[in-house]
C-alpha positions in Angstrom: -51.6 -55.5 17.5 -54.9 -54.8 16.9 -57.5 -58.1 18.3 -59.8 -58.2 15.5 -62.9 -60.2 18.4 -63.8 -56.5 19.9 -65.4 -54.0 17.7 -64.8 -49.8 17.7 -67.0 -47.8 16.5 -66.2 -44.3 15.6 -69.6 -42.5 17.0 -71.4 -44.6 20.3 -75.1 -44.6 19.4 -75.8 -42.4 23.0 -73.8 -41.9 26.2 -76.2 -43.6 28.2 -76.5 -46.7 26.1 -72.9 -47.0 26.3 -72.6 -46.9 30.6 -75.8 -48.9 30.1 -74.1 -51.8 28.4 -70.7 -51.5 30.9 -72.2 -51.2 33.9 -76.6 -51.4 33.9 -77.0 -51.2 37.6 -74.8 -48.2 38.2 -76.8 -44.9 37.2 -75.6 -42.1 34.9 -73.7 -39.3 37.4 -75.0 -35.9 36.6 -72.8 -32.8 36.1 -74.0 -29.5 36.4 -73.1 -27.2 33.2 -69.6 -25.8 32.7 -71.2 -22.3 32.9 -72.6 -22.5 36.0 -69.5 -24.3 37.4 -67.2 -21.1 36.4 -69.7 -18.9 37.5 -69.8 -20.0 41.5 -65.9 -20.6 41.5 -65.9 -16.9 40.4 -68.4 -16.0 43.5 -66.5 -17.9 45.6 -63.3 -16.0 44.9 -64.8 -12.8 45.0 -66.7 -13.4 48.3 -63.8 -15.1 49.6 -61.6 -11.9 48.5 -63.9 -9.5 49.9 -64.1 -11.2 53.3 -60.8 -10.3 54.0 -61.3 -7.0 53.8 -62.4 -5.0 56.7 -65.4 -2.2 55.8 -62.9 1.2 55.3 -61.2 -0.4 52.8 -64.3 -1.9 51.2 -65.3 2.2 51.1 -61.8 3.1 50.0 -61.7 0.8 47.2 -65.2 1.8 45.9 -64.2 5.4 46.0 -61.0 4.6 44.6 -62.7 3.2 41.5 -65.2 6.3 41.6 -62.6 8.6 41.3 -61.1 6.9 38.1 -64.5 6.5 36.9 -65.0 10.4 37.2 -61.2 11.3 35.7 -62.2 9.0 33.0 -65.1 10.9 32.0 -64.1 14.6 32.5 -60.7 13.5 30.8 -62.5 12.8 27.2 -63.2 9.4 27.7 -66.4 7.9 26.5 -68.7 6.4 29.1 -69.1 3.0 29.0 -73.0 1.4 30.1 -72.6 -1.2 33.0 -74.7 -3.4 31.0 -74.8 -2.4 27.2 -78.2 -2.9 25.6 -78.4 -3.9 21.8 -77.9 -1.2 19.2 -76.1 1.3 21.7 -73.1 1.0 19.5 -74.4 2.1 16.8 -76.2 4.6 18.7 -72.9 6.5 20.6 -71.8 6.2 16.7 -74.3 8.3 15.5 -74.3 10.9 18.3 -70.4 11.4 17.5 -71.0 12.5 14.2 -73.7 15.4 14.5 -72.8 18.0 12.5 -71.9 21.7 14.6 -75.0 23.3 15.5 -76.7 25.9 18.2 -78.4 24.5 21.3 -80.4 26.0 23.9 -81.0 25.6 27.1 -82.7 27.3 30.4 -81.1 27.6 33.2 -80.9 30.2 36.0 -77.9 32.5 36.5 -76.2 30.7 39.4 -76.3 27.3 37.2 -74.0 29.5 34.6 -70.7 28.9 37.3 -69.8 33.1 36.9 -70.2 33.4 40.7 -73.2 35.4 40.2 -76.0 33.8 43.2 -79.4 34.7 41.3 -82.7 32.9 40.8 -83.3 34.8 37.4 -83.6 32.5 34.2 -81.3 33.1 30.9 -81.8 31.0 27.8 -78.1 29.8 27.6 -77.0 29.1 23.6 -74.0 26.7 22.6 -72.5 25.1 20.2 -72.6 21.2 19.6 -71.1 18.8 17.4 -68.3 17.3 15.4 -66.5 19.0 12.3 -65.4 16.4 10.3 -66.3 17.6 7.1 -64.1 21.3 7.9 -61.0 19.4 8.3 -58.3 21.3 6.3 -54.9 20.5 5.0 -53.9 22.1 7.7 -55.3 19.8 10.5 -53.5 16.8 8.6 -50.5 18.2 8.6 -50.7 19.3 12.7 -51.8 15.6 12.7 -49.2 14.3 11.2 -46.7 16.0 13.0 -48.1 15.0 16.6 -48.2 11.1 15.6 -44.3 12.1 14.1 -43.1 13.5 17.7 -42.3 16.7 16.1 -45.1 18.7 18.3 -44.6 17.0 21.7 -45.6 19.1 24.6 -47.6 21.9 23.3 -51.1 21.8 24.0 -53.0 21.9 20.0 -56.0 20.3 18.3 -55.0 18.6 14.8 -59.1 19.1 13.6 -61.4 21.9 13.9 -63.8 22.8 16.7 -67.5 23.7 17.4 -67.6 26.9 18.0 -69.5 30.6 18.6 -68.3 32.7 15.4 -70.7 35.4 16.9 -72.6 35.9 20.5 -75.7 37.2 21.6 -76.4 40.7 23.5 -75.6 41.1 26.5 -77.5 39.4 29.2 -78.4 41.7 32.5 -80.1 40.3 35.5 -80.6 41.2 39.3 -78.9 39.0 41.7 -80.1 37.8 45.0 -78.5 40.7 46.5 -80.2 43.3 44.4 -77.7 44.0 42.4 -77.7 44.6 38.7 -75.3 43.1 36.6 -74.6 42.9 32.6 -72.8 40.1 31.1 -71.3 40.0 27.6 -70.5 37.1 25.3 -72.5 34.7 27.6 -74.7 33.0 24.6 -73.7 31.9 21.5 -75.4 33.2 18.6 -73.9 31.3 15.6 -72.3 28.1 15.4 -69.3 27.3 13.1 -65.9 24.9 12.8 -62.9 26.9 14.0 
């Protein structure tokens, strides 16, 4: 079968020496890289899929994807960079695992979302953090029973939270009415896993 006159061999020495010797007058066609093929067949769909719609469903779709975006985020998820930069892994690991602690903040009276419309200042006080290191047998055992079914539909937290164990005095302020109000347990005062 095999016609020992024509030699094989396993590795040719180049590509371009082996068109060279089949065909020397013919150049060498020249491909552009795989990448850059995928990546224009991709902007051709996408362009091509865009075309076709008309500009209120463009809109629709964009707010569409806004709203998920936002019921995403105010739902516990975690938000997620467009275009990640190296290390923020490790970074959004780290800030989940800050111990419980009091914060501060100032903000003015209307930014506090009690209906109150004043341009006074209040230094607000919270508490921030994880509790890993509180968890209790009793947290494993509400765990186990949520991953078990046996709790379905009742709303509980199988680990312990960040949270005031005492608050501040009360806060009074003038609103924009002239009006003098006192508010009690606005501010926490001491932090602690609950």
């Amino acid at each position: 079968m095999f016609n020992g006159s024509r030699k094989y061999s396993p590795l040719p020495s180049s590509p371009s020496s082996s068109r060279a010797s089949s065909s020397s007058l013919l150049p060498a066609p020249r491909r552009s890289p795989r990448a850059l093929q995928r990546h224009s067949s991709l902007l051709a769909q996408y362009s091509s899929l865009l075309e076709s719609y008309t500009e209120g469903e463009i809109r629709q779709l964009i707010s569409a994807l806004v709203e998920r975006y936002s019921q995403a985020m105010n739902s516990g998820g975690h938000e997620l960079p467009l275009f990640p930069r190296a290390g923020s892994r490790r970074k959004r690991a780290r800030a989940r695992h800050k111990p419980c602690a009091l914060k501060e903040l100032e903000v003015s009276v209307s930014e506090l979302g009690l209906g109150y419309e004043s341009d006074e200042t209040v230094l607000f006080r919270y508490c921030s953090g994880t509790c890993e290191a509180a968890v209790r047998s009793y947290d494993l055992s509400l765990k186990s029973m949520r991953s078990r079914r046996r709790i379905k539909k009742e709303k509980v937290r199988a680990r312990p939270c960040c949270r005031p164990l005492a608050y501040d005095d009360d806060v009074s302020f003038l609103d924009a009415y002239n009006r003098y109000y006192t508010v009690n347990e606005l501010s926490a005062k001491e932090c602690g896993c609950v």
